[in-house]
C-alpha positions in Angstrom: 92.9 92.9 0.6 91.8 96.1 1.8 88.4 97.6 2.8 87.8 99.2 -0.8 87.6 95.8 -2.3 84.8 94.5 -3.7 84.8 90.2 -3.7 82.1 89.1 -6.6 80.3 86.1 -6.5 82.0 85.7 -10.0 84.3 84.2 -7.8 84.0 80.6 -7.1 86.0 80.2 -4.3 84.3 80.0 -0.6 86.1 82.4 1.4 87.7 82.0 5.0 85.1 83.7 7.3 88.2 85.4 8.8 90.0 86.8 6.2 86.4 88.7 5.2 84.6 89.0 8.5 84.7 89.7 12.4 82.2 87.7 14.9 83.0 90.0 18.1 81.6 87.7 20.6 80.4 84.2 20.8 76.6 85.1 21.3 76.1 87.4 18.4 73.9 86.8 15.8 75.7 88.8 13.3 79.6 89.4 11.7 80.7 92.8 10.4 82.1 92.8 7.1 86.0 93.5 6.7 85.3 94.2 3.3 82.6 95.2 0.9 81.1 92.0 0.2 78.5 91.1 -3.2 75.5 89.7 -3.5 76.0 85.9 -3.7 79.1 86.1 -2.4 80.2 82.7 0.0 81.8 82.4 3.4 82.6 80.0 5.9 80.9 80.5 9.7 82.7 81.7 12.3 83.7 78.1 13.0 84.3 76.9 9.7 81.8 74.0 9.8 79.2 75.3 6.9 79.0 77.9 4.4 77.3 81.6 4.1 75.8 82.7 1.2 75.0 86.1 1.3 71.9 87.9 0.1 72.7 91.2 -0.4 76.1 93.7 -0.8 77.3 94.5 2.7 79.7 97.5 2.8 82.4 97.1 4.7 82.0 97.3 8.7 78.2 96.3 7.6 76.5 93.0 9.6 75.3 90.2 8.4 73.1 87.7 10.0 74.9 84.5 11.3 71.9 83.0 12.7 68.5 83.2 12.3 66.7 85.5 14.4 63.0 85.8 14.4 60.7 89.0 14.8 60.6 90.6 17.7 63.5 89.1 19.1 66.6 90.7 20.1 69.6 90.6 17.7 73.4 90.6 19.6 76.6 92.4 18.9 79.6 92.7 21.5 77.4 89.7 23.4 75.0 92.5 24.2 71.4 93.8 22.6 71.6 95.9 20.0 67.8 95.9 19.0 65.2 93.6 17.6 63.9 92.1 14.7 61.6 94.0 13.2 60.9 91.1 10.6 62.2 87.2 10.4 65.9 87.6 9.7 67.7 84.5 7.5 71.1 83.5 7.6 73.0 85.6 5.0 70.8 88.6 5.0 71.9 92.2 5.7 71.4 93.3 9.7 70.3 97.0 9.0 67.7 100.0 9.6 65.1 97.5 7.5 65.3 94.8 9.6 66.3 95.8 13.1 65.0 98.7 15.4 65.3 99.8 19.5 61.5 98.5 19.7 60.2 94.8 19.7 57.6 94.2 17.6 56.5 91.0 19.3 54.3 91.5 22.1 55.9 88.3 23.7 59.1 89.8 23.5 60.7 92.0 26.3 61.2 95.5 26.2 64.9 96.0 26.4 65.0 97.9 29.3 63.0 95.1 31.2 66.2 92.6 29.7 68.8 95.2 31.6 67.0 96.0 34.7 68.7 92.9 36.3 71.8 93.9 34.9 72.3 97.5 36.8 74.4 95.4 39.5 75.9 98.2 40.8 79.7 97.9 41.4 79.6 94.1 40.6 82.2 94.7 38.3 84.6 96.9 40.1 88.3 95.6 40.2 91.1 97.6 42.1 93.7 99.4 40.1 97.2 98.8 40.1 98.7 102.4 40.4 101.9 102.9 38.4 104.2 104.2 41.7 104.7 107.9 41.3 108.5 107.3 40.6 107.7 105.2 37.4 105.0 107.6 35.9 105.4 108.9 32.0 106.0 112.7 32.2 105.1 115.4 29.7 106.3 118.7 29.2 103.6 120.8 31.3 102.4 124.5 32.8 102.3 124.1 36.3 99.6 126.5 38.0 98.9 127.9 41.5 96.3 125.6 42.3 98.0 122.4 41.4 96.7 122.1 38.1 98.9 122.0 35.1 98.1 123.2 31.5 99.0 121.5 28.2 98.8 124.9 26.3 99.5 128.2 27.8 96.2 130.6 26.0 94.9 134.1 26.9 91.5 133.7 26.6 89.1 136.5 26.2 85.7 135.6 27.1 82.3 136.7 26.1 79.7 136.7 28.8 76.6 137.2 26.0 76.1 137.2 22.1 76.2 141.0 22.1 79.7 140.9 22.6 80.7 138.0 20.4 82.2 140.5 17.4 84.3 142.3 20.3 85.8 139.4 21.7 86.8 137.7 18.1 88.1 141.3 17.4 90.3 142.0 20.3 91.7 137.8 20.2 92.5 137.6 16.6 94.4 141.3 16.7 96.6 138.8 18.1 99.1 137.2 15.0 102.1 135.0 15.0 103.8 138.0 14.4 103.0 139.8 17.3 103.4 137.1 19.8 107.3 135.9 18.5 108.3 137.6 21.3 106.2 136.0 23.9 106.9 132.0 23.0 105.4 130.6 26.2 102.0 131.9 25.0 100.6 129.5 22.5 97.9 132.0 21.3 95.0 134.4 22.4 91.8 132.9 21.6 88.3 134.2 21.3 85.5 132.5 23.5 82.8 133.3 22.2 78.8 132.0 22.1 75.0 132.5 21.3 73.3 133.0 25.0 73.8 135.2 27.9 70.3 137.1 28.1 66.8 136.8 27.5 66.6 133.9 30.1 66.0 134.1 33.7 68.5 135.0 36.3 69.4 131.9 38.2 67.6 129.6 36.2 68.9 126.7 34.2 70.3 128.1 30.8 71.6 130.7 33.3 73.9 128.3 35.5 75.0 126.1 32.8 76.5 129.3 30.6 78.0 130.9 34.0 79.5 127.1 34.7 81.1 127.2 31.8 82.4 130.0 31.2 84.0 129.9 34.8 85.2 126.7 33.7 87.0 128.2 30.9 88.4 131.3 32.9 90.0 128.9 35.6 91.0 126.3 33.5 95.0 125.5 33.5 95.4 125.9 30.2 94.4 129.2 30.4 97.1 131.2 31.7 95.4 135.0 32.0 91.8 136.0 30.6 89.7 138.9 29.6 86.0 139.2 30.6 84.2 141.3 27.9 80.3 142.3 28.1 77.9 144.2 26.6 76.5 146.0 30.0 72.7 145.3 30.4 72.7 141.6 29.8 71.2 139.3 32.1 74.4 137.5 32.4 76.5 140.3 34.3 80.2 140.1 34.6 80.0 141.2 38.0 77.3 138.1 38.8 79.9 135.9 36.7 82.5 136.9 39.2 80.8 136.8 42.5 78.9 133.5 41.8 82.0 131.2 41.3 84.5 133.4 42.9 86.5 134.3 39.6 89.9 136.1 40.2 93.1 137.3 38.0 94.9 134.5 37.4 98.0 134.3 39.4 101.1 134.6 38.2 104.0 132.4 38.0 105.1 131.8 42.0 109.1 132.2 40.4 110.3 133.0 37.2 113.0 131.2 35.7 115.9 132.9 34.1 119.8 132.9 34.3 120.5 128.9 34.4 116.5 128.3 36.6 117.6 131.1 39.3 114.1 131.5 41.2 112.9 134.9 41.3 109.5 136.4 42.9 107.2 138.4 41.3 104.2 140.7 42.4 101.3 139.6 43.8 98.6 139.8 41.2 95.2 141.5 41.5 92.6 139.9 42.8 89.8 141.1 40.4 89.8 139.8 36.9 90.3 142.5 34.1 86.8 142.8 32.1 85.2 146.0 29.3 81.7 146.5 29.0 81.4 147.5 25.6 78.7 150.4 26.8 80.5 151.5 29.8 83.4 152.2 27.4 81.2 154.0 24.8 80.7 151.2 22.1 82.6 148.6 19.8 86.0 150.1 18.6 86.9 151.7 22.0 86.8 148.5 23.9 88.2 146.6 20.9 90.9 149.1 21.8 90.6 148.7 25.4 90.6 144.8 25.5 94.1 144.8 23.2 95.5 146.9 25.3 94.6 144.8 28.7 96.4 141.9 26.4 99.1 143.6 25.6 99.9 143.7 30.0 98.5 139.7 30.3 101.2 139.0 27.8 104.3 139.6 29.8 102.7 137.8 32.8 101.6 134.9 30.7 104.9 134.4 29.6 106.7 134.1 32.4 105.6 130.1 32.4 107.3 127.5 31.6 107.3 124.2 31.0 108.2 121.6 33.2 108.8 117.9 33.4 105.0 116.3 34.8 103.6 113.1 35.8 100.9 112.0 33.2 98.9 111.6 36.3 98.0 116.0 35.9 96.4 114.6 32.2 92.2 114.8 32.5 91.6 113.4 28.9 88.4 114.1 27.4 86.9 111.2 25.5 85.0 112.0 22.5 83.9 110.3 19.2 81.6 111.9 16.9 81.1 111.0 12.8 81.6 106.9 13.9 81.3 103.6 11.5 80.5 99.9 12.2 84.4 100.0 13.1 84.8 102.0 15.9 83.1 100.1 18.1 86.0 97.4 16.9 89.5 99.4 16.6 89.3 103.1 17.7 87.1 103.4 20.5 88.8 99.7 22.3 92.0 101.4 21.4 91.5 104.4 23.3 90.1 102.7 26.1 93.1 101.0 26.4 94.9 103.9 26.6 92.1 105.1 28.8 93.2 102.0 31.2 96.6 103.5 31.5 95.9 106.4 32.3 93.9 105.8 34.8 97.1 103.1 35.8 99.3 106.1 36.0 97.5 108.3 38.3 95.4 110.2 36.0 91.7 111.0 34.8 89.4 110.2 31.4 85.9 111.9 31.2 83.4 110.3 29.2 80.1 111.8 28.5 77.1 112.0 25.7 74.6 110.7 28.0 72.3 109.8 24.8 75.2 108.1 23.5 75.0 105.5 26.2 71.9 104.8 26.3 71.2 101.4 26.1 74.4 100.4 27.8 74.9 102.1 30.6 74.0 99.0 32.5 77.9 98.2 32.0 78.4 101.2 33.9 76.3 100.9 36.5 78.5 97.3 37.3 81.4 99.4 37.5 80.4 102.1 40.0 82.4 102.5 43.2 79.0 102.8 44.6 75.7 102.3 44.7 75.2 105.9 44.7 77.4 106.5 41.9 75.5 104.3 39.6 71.9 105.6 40.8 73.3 109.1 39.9 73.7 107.4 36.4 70.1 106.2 35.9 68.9 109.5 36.9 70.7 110.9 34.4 69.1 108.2 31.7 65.9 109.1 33.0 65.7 112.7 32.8 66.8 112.3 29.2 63.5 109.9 28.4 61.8 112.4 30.0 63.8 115.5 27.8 63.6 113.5 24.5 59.8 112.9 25.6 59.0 116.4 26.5 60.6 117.6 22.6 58.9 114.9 21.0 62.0 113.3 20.0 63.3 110.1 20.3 66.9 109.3 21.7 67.1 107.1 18.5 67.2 109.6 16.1 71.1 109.4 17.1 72.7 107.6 15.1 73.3 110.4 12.4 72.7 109.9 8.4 76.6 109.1 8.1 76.7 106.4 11.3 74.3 104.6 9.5 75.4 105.0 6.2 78.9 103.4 8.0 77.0 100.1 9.4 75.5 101.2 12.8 71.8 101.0 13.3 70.8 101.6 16.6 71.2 103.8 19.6 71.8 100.8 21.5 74.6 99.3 18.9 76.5 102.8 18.8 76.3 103.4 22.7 78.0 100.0 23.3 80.9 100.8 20.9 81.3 104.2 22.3 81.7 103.4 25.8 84.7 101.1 25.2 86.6 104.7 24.8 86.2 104.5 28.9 88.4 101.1 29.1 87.4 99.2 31.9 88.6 100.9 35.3 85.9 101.7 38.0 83.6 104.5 37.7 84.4 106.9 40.1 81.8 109.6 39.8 79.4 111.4 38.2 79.1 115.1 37.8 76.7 117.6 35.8 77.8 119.6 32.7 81.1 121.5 33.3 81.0 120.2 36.6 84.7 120.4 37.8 86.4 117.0 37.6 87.6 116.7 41.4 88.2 112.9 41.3 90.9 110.8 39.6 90.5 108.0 37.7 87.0 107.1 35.7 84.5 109.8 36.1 81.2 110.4 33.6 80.0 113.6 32.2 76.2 113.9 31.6 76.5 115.9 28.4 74.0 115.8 24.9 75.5 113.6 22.5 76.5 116.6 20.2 80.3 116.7 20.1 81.1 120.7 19.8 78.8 121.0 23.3 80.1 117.6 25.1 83.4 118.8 24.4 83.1 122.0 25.8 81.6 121.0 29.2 84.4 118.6 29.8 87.0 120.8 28.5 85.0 123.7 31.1 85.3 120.7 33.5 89.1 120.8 33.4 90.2 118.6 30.6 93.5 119.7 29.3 93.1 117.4 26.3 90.9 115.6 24.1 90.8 112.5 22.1 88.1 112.4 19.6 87.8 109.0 17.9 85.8 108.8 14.1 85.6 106.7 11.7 83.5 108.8 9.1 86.4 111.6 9.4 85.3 114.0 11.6 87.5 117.4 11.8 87.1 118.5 15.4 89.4 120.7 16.9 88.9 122.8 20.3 90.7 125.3 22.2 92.2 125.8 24.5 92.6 121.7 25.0 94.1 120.4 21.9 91.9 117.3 20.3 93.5 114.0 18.5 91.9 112.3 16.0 92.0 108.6 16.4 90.5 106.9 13.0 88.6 103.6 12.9 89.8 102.5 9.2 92.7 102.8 7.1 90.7 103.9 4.0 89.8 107.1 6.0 92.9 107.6 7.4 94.0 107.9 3.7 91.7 109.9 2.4 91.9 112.5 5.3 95.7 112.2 6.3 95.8 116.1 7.0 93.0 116.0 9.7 93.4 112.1 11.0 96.2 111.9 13.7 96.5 107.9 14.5 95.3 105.5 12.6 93.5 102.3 14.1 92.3 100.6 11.2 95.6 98.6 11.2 94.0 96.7 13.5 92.0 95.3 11.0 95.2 94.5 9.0 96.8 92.5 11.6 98.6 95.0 14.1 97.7 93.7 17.5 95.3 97.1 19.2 98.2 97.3 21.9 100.9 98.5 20.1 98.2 100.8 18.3 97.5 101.6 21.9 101.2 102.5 22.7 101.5 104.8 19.9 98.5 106.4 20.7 99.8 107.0 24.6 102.9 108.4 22.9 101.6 111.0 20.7 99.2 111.9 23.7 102.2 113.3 25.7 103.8 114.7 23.2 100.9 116.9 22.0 100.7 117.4 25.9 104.4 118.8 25.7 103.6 121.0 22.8 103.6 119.2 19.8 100.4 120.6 17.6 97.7 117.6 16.7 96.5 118.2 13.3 93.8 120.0 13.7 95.6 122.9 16.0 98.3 122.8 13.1 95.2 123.8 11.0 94.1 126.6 13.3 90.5 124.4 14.2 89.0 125.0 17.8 87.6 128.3 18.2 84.5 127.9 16.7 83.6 124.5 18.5 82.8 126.3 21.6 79.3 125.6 22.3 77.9 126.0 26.0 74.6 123.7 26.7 71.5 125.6 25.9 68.3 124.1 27.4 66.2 126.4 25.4 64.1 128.6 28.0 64.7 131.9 26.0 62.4 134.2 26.7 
């Protein structure tokens, strides 16, 4: 029976709850459907000792009520609050947008928030992790760089620093075939970075820092073997102030070069300044289009000269994403990953979660696993000053979940954010760092980020991570460069339907395949798209596009 299937009432059998349902936790008040389920249809409870009947069709990874819940009361999934009754819920009915929201209706009832305050327990959760010993780590096939870093993919990035000089960089980057690079295989591509900001803000103010963080982020990030700064010339965001304020320099070059069976030799000392155009220095758009393929044409060389080398998976900082998710990824993809997650972390490496407004609600399960007090005040702050953003737009952080997470079973902010923070596994929190922050700590860390994927991503990836893994379970397509992204899938029905764009596929869980040896071949493909190997999406040339740098709005 597969997720597609339809079971009629027609059918006068009671069915086994588990063959057609999933009760994740023995204090929820709802299942989630394994299959689309009719009107009328009967099941068994979770304990076999009465029968279901079922009021309405519930799609597949859709909740039902198992117990009564009355308005105004909170309704569980995962053992945790996922809203409240909005009206008095029966036994059978469909747990949806009509009959459960983030508010409580009841004026006896208490405010969620009020239910969690107790919970924060900062660190109470915090269990020491069992490092794999450096001689027993997985390796991958990485670009070591000066600083210590190492690169999964080995780009020339040329970087806009404003909008005016978007056109120019896509020009100068995609000048750059297949063709023309056979002869330089160490280089995986030259890539355009391009964006909507860089002037008509103030200098040194908000929308200011976070595009100059970024982009810094970008220029010094390992997989990022040489780079080209291109601007227009009277922008606010000035390549020289880019520069100065985070102490940008010419990427180094390869410390040896190895040719004639790995015989070490040394080359030059680079430059110290980083090559960069200004498109009105040079006297407008075709001459520096001319100008920045030329610069290119000397990275390449340089570029080249590295080379892959056996690594420790401990030099992986793995951003986790999930963006177009279902009732189901809170069950297969997102515990898979955080599984993986857990291994990571094991073998001396890093994960990054962040979406702040996609863990709202249940960050009070990250709070408990803060090294520190301080660690998990940072979070709150973070919570707060988004109640105060959403507040200040007149928005409300419960517009998220999206059109398609509902139309895939989720409801709530609160029901979403505790499915996506199982991507994180269970390992302690280690810190806590503003958009495209550089990740300076191993293990667990936290991003604050908005909940759109294309500009989560690209702070963590400006943060350092060298790869992504982007679980969905609507089928998103996401692809970023210069850090490759996986697709990890919540159901096998996607998985089907978009085999081109869907790398692993966790909705065998649901068939019976126990979530660690998903897990396993999850790891696997992880270090070989590490070593080289494209995920589906680079194989489709996705990821230039997704860059999207945090814009606060104060455009003047």
């Amino acid at each position: 029976m597969t997720a597609i299937d339809l079971l009629s009432p027609a059918e006068p059998a009671i069915f086994s709850f588990d063959d057609v349902a999933i009760q994740l936790h023995p204090d929820d008040d709802v299942a989630i459907a394994k299959v689309n389920l009719a009107a009328g249809t009967t099941v068994t409870g979770p304990h076999h000792d009465r029968v279901i009947r079922l009021h309405h069709l519930i799609p597949s990874g859709h909740k039902f009520a198992i117990r009564e819940v009355k308005q105004g009361r909170p309704v569980r999934r995962y053992g945790q609050v996922i809203g409240f009754a909005t009206r008095d819920v029966a036994i059978g009915e469909h747990v949806h947008v009509h009959n459960l929201a983030v508010a409580a209706v009841s004026r006896d009832s208490l405010s969620l928030h009020e239910m969690f305050e107790q919970d924060y327990a900062f660190g109470a959760d915090v269990r020491p992790v069992a490092l794999v010993p450096e001689d027993r780590r997985r390796r991958f096939m990485g670009y070591p760089r000066a600083d210590g870093r190492v690169g999964t993919r080995n780009y020339i990035a040329v970087i806009g620093t404003v909008n005016c000089s978007a056109h120019t960089v896509r020009r100068i980057a995609h000048r750059f075939t297949a063709e023309l690079l056979a002869d330089f295989p160490n280089v995986d591509g030259v890539i355009a970075i391009a964006h909507g900001f860089g002037c008509a803000t103030r200098v040194g103010g908000e929308d200011y820092v976070l595009l100059q963080r970024t982009l810094a982020g970008i220029a010094a990030h390992p997989n990022v073997g040489g780079y080209l700064l291109v601007g227009l010339g009277c922008e606010i965001n000035q390549i020289s102030a880019l520069v100065e304020n985070y102490h940008l320099a010419a990427k180094e070059a390869p410390t040896v070069r190895l040719v004639h069976h790995q015989t070490p030799i040394a080359n030059a000392h680079p430059p110290l300044s980083p090559p960069s155009l200004t498109i009105q220095d040079l006297g407008g758009v075709r001459k520096t289009i001319e100008a920045g393929v030329a610069m290119v044409k000397e990275l390449l060389p340089v570029v080249n000269q590295y080379r892959r080398m056996p690594t420790p998976i401990s030099a992986l900082t793995v951003a986790l994403q999930c963006g177009g998710s279902d009732g189901w990824s809170g069950v297969t993809a997102n515990p898979v990953l955080g599984m993986v997650s857990d291994e990571i972390v094991r073998q001396g490496g890093s994960v990054v979660l962040a979406e702040t407004p996609e863990i709202y609600g249940a960050e009070h399960l990250l709070t408990r696993r803060a090294v520190s007090r301080e660690v998990g005040e940072k979070l709150i702050r973070k919570i707060h000053w988004w109640e105060q953003h959403a507040a200040k737009h007149g928005i409300e952080i419960d517009n998220n979940p999206s059109h398609g997470n509902k139309a895939g079973g989720l409801t709530t902010i609160y029901e979403k954010s505790l499915g996506a923070i199982a991507k994180a596994g269970t390992t302690p929190l280690v810190d806590v760092v503003d958009y495209a922050e550089p990740i300076t700590r191993r293990g667990f860390t936290f991003m604050d980020t908005p909940g759109y994927d294309p500009v989560g991503a690209t702070g963590q990836v400006a943060g350092g991570c060298n790869l992504i893994v982007f679980t969905t379970g609507r089928g998103s397509c996401f692809g970023f460069k210069p850090a490759p992204s996986i697709k990890v899938v919540s159901n096998s029905a996607t998985y089907r339907r978009m085999e081109e764009d869907m790398d692993i596929n966790a909705g065998k869980v649901l068939e019976g395949v126990p979530m660690q040896v998903v897990a396993d071949e999850l790891l696997d493909y992880m270090i070989e798209v590490a070593s080289g190997r494209p995920s589906k999406s680079e194989a489709q040339g996705i990821g230039e596009e997704e860059f999207q740098p945090w814009n606060l709005g104060g455009i003047l």
